[in-house]
N, CA, C and O of each residue as an XYZ file, in Angstrom:
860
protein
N     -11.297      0.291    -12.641
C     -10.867      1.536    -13.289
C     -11.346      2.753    -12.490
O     -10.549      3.680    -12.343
N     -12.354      2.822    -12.056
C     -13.121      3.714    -11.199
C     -12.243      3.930     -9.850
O     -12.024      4.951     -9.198
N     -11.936      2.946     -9.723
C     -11.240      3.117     -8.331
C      -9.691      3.499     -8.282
O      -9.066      3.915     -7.306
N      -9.345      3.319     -9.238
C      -7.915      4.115    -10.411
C      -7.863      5.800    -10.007
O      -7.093      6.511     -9.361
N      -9.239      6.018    -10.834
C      -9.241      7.301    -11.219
C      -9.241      7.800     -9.920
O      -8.320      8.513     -9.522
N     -10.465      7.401     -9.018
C     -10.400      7.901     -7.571
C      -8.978      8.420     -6.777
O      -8.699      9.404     -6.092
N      -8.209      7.172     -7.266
C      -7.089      7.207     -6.398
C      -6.024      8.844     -6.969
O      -5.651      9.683     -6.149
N      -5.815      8.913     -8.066
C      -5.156      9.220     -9.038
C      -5.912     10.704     -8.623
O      -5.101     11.598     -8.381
N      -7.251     11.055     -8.518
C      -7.089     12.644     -8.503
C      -7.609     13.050     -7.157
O      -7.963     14.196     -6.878
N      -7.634     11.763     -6.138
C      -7.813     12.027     -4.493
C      -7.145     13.114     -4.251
O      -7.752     13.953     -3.586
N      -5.688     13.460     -4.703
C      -4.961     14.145     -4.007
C      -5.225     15.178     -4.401
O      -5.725     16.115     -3.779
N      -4.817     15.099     -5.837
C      -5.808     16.704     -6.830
C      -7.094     17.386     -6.083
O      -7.259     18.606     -6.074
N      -7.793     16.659     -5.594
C      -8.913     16.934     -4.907
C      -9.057     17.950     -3.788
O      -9.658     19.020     -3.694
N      -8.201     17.149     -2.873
C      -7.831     17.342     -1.787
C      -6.756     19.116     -1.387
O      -6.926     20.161     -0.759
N      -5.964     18.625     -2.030
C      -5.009     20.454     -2.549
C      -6.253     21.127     -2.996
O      -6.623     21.903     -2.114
N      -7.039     21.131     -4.021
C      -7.735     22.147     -3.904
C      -8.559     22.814     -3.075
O      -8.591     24.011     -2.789
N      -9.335     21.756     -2.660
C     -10.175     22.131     -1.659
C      -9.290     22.980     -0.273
O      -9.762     23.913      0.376
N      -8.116     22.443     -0.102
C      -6.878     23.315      0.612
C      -6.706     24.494      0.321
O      -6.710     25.345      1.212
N      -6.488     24.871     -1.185
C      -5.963     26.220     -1.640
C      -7.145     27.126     -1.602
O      -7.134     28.334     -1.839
N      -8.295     26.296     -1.232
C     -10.008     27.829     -1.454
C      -9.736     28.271     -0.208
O      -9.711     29.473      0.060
N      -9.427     26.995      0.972
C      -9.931     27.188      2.073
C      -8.849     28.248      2.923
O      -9.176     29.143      3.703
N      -7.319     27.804      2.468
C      -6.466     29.272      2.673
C      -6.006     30.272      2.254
O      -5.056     30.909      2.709
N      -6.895     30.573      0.996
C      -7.311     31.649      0.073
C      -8.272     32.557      0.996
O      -7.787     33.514      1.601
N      -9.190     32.345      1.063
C     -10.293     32.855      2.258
C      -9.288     33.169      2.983
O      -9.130     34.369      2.758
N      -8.359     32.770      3.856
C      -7.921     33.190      4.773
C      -6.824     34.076      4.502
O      -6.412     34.764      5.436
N      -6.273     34.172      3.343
C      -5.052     35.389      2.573
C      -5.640     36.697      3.056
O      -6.847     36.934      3.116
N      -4.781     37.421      3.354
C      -4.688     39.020      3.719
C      -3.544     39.286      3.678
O      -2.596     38.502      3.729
N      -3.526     40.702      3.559
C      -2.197     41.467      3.067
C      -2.633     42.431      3.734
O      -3.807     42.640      4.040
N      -1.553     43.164      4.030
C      -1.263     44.713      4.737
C      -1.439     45.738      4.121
O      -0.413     46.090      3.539
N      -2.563     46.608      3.930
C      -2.688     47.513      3.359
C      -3.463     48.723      4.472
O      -3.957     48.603      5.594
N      -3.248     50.130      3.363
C      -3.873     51.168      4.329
C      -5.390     51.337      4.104
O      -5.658     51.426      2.906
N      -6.738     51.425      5.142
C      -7.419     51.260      5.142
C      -7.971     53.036      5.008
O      -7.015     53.794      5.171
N      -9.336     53.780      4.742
C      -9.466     54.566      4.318
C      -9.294     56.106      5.242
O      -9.663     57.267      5.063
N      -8.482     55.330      6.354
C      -7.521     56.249      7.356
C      -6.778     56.340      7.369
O      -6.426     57.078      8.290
N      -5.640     55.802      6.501
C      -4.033     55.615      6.224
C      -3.907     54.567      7.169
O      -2.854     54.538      7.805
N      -4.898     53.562      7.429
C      -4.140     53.049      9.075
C      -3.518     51.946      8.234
O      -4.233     51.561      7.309
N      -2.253     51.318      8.372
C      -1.787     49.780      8.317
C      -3.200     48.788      8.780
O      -3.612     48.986      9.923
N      -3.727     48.042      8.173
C      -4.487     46.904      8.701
C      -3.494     45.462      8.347
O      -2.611     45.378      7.494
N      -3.912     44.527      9.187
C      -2.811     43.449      9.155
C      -4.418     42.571      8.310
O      -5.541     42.344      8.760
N      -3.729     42.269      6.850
C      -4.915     41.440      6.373
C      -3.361     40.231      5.530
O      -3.142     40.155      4.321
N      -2.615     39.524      6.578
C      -1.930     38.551      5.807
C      -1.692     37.174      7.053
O      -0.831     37.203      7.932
N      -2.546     36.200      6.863
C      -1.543     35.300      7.233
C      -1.545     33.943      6.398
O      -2.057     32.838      6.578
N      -0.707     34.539      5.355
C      -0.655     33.444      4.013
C       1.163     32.866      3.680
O       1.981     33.765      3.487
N       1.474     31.940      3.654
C       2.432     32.150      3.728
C       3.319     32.633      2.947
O       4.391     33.112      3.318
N       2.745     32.494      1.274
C       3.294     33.489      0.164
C       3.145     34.638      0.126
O       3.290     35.118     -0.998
N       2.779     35.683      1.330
C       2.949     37.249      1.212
C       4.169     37.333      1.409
O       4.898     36.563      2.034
N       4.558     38.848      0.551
C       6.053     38.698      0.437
C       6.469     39.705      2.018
O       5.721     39.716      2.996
N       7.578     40.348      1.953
C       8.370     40.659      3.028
C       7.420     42.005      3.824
O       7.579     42.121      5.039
N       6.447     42.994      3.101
C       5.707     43.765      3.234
C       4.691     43.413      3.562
O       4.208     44.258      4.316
N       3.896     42.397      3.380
C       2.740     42.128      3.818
C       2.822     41.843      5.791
O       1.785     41.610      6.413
N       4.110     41.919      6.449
C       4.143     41.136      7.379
C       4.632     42.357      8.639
O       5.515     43.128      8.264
N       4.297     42.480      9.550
C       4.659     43.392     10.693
C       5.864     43.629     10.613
O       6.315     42.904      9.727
N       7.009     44.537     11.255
C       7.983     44.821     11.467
C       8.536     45.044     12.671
O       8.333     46.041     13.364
N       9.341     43.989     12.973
C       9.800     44.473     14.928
C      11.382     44.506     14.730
O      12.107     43.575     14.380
N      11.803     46.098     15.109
C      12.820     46.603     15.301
C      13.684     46.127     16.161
O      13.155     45.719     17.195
N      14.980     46.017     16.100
C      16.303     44.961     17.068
C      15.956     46.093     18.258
O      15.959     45.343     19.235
N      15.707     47.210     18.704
C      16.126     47.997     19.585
C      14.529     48.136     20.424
O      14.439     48.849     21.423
N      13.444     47.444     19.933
C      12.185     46.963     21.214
C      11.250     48.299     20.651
O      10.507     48.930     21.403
N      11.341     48.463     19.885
C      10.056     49.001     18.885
C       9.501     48.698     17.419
O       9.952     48.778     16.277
N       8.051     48.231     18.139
C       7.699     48.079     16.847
C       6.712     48.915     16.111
O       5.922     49.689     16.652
N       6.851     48.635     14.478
C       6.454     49.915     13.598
C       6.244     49.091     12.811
O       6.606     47.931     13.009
N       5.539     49.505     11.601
C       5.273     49.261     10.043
C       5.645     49.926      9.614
O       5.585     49.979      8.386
N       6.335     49.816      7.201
C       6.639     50.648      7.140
C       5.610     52.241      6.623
O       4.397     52.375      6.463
N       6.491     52.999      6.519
C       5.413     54.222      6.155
C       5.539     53.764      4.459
O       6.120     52.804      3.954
N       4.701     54.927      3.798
C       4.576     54.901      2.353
C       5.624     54.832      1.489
O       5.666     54.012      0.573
N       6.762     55.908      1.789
C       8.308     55.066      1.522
C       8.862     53.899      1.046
O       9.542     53.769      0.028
N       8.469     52.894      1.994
C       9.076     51.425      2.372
C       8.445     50.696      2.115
O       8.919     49.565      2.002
N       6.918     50.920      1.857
C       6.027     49.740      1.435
C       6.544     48.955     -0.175
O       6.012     47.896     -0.509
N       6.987     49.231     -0.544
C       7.639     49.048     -2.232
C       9.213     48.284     -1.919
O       9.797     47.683     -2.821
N       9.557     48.358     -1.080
C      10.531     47.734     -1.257
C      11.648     47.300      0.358
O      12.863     47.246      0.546
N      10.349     47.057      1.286
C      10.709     46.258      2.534
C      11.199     47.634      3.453
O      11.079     48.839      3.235
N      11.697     46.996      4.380
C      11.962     48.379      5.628
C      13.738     47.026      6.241
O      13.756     45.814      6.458
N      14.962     48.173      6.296
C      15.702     47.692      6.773
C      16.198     49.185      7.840
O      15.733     50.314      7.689
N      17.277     48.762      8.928
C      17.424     49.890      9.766
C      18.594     51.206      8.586
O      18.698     52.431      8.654
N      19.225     50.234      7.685
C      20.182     51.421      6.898
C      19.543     52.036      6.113
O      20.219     52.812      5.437
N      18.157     52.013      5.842
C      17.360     52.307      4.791
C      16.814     53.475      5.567
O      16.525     54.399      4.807
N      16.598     53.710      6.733
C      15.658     54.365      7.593
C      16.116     54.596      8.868
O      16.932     53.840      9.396
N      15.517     55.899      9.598
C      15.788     56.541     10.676
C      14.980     55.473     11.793
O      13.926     54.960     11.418
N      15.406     55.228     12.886
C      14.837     54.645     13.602
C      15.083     55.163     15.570
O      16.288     55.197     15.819
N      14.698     55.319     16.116
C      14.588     55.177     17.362
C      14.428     54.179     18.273
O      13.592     53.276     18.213
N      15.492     54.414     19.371
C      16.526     53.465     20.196
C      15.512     53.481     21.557
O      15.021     54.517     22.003
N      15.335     52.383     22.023
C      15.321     51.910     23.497
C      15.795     51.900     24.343
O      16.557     50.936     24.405
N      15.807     52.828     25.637
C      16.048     52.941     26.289
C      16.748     51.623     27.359
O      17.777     51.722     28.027
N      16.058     50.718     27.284
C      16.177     49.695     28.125
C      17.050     48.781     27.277
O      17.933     48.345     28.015
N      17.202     48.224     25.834
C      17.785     47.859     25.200
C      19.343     47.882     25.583
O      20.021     48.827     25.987
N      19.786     46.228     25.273
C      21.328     46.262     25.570
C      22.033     47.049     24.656
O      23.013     47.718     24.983
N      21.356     46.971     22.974
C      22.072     48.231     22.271
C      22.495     49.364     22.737
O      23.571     49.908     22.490
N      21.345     49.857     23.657
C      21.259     51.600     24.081
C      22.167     51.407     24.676
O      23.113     52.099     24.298
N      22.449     50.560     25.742
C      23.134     50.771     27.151
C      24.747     50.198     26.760
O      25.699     50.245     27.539
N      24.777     49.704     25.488
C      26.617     49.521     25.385
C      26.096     51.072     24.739
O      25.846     51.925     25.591
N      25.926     51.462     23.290
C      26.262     52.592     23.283
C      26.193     53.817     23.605
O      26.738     54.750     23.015
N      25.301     53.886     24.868
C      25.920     54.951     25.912
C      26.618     55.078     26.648
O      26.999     56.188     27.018
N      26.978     54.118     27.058
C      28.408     53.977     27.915
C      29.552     54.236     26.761
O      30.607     54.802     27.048
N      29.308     53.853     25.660
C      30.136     53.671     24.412
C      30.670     55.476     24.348
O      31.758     55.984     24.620
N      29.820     55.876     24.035
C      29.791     57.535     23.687
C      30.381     58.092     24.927
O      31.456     58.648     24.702
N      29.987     58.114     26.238
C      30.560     58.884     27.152
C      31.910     58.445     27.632
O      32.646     59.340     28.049
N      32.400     57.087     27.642
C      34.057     56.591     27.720
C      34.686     57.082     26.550
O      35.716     57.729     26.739
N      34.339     56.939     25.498
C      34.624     57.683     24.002
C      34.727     59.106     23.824
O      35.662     59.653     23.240
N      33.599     59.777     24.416
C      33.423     61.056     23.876
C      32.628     62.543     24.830
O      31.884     63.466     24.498
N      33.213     62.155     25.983
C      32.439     62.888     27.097
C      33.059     64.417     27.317
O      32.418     65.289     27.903
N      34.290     64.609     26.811
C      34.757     65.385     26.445
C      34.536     66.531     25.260
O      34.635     67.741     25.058
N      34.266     65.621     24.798
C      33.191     66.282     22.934
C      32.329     66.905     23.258
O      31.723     66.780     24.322
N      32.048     67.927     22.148
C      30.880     68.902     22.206
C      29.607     67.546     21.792
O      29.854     66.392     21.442
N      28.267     68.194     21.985
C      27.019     67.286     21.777
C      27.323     66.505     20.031
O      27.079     65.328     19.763
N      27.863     67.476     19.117
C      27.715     66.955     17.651
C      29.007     65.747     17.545
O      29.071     64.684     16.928
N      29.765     66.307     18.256
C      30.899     65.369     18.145
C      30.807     63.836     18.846
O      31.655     62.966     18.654
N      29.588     63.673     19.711
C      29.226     62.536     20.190
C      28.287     61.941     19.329
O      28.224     60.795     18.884
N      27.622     62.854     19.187
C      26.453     62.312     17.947
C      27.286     61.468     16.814
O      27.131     60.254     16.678
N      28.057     62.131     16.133
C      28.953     61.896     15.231
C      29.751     60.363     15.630
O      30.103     59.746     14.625
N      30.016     59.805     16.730
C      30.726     58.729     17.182
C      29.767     57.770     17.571
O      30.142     56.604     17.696
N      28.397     58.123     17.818
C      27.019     57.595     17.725
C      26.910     57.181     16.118
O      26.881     55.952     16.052
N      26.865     57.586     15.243
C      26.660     57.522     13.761
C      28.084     56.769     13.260
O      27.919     56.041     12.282
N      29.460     56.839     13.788
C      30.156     55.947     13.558
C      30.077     54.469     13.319
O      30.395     53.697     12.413
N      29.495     54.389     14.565
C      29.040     52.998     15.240
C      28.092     52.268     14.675
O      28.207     51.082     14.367
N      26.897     53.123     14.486
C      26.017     52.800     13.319
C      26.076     52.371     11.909
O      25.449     51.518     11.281
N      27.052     53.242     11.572
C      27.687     53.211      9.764
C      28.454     51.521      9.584
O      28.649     50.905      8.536
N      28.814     51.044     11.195
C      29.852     49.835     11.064
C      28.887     49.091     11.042
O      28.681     48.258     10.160
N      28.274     49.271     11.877
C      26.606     48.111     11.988
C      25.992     47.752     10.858
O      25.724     46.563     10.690
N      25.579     48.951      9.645
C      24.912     48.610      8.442
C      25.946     48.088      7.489
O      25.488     47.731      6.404
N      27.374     47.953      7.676
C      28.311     47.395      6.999
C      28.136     46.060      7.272
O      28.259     45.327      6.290
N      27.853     45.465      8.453
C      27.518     44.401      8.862
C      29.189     43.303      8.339
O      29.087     42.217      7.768
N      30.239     43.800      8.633
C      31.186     43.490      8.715
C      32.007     42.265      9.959
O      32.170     42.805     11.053
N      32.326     41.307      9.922
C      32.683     40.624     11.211
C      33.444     41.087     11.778
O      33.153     41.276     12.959
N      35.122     41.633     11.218
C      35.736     42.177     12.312
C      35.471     43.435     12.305
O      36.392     44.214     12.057
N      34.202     43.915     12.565
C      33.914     45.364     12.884
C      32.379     44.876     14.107
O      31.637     45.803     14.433
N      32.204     44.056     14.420
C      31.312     42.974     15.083
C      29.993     42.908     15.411
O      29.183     42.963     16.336
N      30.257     42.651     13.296
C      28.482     42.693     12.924
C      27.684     43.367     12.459
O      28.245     44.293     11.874
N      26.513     43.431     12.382
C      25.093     44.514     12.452
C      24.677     44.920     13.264
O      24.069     45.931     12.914
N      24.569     44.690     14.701
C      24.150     45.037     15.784
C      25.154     46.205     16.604
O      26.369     46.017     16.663
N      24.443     47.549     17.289
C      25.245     48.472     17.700
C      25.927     47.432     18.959
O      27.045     47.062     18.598
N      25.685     47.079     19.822
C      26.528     46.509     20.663
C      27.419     45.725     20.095
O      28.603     45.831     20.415
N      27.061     44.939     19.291
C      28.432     43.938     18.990
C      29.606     44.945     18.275
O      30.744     44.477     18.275
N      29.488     45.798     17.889
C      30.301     46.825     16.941
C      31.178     47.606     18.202
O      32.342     48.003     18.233
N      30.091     47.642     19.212
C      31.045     48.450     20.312
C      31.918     47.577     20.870
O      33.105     47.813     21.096
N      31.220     46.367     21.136
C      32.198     45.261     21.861
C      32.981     44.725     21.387
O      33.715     43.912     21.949
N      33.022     45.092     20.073
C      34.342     44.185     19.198
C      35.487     44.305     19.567
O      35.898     45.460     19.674
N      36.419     43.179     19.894
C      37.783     43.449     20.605
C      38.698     44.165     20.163
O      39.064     43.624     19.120
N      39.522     45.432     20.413
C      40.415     46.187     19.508
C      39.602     47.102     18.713
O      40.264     47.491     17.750
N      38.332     47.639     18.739
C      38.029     48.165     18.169
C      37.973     50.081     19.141
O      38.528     51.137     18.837
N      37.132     49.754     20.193
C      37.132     50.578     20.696
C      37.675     50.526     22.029
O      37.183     49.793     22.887
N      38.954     51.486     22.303
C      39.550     50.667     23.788
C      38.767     50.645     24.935
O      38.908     49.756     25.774
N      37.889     51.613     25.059
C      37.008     51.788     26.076
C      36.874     50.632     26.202
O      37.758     50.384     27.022
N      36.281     49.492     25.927
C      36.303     48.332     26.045
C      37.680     47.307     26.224
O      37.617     46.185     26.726
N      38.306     47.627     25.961
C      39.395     46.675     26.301
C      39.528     45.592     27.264
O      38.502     45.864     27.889
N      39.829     44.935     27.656
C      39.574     44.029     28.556
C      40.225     44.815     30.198
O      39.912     44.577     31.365
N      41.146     45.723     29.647
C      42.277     46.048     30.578
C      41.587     47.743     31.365
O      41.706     48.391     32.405
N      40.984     47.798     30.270
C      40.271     49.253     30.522
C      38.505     49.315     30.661
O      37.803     50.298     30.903
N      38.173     48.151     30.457
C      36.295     48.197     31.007
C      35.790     48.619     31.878
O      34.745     49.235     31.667
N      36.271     48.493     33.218
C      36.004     48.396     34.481
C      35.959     50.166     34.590
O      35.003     50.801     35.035
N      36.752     50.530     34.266
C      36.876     52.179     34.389
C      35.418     52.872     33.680
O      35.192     54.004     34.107
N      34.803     52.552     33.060
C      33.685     53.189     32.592
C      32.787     53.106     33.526
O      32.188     54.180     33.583
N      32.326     52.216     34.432
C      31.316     52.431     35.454
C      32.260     53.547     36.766
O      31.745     54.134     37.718
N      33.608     53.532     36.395
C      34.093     54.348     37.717
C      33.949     55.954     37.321
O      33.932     57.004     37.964
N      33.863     55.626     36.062
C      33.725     57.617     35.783
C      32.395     57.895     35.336
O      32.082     59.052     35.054
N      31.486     56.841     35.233
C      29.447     57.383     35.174
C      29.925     57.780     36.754
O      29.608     58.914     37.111
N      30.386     57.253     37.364
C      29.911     57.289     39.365
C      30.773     58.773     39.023
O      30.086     59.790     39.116
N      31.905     58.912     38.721
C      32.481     60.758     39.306
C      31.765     61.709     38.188
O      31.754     62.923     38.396
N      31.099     61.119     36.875
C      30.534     62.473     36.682
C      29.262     61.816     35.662
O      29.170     61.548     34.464
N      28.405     61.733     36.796
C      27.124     61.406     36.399
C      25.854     62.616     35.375
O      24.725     62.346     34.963
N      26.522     63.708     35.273
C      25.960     64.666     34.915
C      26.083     64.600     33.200
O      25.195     64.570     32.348
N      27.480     64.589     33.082
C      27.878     64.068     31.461
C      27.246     62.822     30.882
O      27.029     62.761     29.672
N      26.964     61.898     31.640
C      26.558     60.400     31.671
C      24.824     60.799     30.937
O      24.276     60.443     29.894
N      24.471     61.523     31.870
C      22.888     61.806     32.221
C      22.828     62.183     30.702
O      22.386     61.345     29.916
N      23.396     63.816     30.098
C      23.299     64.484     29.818
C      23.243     63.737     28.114
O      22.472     64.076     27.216
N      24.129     62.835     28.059
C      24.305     61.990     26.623
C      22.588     61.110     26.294
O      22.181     60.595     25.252
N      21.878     61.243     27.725
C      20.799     60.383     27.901
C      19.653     60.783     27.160
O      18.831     60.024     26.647
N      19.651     62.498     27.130
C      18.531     63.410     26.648
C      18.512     63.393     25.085
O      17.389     63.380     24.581
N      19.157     63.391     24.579
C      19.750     63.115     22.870
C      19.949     61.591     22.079
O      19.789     61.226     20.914
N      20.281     61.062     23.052
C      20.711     59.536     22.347
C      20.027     58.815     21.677
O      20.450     58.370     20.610
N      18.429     58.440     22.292
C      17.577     57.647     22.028
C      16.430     58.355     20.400
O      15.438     57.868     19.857
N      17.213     59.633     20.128
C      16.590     60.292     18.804
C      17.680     60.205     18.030
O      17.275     60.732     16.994
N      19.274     59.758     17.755
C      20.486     60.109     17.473
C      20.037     59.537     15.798
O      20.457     60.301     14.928
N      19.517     58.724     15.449
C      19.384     57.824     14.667
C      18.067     58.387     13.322
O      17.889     58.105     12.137
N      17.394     59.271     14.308
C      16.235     60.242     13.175
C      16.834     61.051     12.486
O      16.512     61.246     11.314
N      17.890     61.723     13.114
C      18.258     62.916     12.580
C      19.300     62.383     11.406
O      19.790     61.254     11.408
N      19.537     63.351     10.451
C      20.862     62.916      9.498
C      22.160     62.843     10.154
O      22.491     63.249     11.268
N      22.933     62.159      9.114
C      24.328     61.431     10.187
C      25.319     62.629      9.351
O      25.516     62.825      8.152
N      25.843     63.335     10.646
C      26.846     64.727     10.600
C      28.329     63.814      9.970
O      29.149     64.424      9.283
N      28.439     62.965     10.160
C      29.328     62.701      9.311
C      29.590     61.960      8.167
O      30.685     61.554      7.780
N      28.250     61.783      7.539
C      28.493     61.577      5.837
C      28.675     60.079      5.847
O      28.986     59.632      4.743
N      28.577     59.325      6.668
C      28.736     57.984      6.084
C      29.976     57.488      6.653
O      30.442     56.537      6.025
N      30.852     57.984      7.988
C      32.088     57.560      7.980
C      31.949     56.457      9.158
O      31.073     56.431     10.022
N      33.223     55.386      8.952
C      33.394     54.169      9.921
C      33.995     54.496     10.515
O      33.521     54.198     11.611
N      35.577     55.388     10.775
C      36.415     55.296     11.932
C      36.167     57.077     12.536
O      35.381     57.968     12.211
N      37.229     56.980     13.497
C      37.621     58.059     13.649
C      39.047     58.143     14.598
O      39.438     57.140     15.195
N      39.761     59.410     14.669
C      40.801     59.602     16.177
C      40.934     60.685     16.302
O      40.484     61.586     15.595
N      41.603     60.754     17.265
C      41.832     62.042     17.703
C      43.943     62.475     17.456
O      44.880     62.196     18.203
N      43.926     63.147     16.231
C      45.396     63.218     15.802
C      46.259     63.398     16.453
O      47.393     62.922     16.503
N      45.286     64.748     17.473
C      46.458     65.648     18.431
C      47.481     64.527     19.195
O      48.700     64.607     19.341
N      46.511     63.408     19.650
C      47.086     62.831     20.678
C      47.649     61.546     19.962
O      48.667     61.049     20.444
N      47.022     60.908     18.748
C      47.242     59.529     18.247
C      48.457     59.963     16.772
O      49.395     59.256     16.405
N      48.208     60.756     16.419
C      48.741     61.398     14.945
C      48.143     60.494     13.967
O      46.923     60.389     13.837
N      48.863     59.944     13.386
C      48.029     59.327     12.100
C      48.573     57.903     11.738
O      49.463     57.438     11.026
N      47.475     57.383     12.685
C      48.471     55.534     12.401
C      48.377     54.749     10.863
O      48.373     55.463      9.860
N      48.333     53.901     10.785
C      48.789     53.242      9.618
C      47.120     53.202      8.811
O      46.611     53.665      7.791
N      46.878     52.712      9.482
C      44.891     52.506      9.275
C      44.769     53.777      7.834
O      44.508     53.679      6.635
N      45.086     54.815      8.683
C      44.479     56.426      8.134
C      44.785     56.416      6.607
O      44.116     57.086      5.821
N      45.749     55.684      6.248
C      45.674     55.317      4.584
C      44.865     54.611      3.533
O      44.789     54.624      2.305
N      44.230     53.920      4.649
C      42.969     53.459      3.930
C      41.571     53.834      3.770
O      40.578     53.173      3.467
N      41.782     55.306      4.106
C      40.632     55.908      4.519
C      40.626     57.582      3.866
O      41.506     58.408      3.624
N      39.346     57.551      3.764
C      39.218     59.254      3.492
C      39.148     60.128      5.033
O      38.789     59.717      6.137
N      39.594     61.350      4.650
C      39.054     61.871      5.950
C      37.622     62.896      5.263
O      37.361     63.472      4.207
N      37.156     62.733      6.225
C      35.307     63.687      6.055
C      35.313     64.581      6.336
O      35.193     65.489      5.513
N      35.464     64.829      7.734
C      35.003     65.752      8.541
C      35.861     66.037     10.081
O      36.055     64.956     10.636
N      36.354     67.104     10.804
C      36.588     67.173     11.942
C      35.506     68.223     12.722
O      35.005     69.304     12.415
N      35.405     67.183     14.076
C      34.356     67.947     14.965
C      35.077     67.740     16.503
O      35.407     66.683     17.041
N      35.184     68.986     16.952
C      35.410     68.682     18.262
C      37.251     68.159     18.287
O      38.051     68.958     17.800
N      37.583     67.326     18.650
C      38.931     66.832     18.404
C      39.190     65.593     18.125
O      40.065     64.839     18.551
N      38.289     65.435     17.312
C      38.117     63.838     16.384
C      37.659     64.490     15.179
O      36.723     65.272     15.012
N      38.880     63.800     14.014
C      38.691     63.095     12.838
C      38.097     62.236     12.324
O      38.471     61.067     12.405
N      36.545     62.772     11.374
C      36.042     61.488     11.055
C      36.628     61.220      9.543
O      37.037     62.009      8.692
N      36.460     59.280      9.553
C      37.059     58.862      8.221
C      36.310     57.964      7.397
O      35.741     56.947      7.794
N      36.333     58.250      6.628
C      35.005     57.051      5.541
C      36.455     55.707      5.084
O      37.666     55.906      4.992
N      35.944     54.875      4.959
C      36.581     53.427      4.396
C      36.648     53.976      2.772
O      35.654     54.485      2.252
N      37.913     53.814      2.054
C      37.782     54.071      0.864
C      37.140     53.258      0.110
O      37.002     53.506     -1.088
């Protein structure tokens, strides 16, 4: 019988002595009496806050006082872009084949387009990620299969416009989005108003683009 019981709460035993020993080791993320983030979690039941945060675009952050209550996502919050990042580098090429012509807000604005499709996280709009949204086929012709090649031929004849999208871009995302939340846009003068434009509000015009929110 003795050797019953043994058997029967070995395991009982055993889990506990488990749960003291990675109890002791539980920490959670809290601010210490400097506001600093301290990393006090490696348990595996801390929830989504207790745990560091590394940004798709090669920065990492925790959240501020804001976000601690209820996680940190990029549509939730302003974030800043990487330079070196394949994000950055489709959508700067994105903006200046797109919008090199545009005043600074009106690029910004096609910057925040791109973005608005991303937090839609839509497939044929391609995805959550700013590059896949730029690269989506038919979405933006600059990309086209037929027309790609031409974007590295006009950074080379006017590297100044190229440059110039460079000084602004990588903050585009702190600032509020000038156009309210919209997914598309065109330019009427030249496109007029294709079929699409019925499914859509118009927002805002800047520069010689129409922006349009998804109804």
């Amino acid at each position: 019988m003795a050797d019953v019981r043994f058997s029967v709460l070995s395991p009982l035993f055993w889990t506990a002595i488990w749960m003291m020993v990675n109890a002791a080791n539980c920490q959670i993320w809290s601010y210490d009496d400097e506001d600093e983030w301290q990393n006090e979690c490696s348990y595996p039941e801390c929830d989504d806050n207790s745990q560091p945060i590394t940004e798709d675009f090669g920065e990492s952050f925790l959240p501020d006082d804001g976000e601690r209550d209820q996680g940190f996502s990029e549509s939730s919050s302003g974030f800043g872009l990487d330079k070196n990042s394949w994000d950055y580098q489709i959508l700067h090429k994105t903006i200046f084949a797109e919008a090199r012509g545009e005043p600074e807000l009106g690029q910004q604005a096609v910057a925040w387009v791109i973005k608005n499709r991303a937090d839609q996280n839509q497939a044929y709009w391609g995805g959550n990620t700013i590059a896949g949204v730029c690269l989506q086929p038919f979405q933006f012709e600059c990309w086209n299969s037929d027309r790609s090649y031409l974007i590295d031929e006009a950074i080379r004849s006017d590297p100044e416009a190229f440059n110039a999208i460079d000084v602004w871009l990588p903050e585009v995302y702190l600032n509020p989005d000038p156009t309210d939340g919209a997914d598309h846009y065109n330019n009427p003068d030249k496109e007029g108003y294709p079929p699409w434009t019925s499914n859509v509000n118009p927002v805002i015009k800047i520069g010689n683009h129409q922006f349009y929110k998804s109804k």
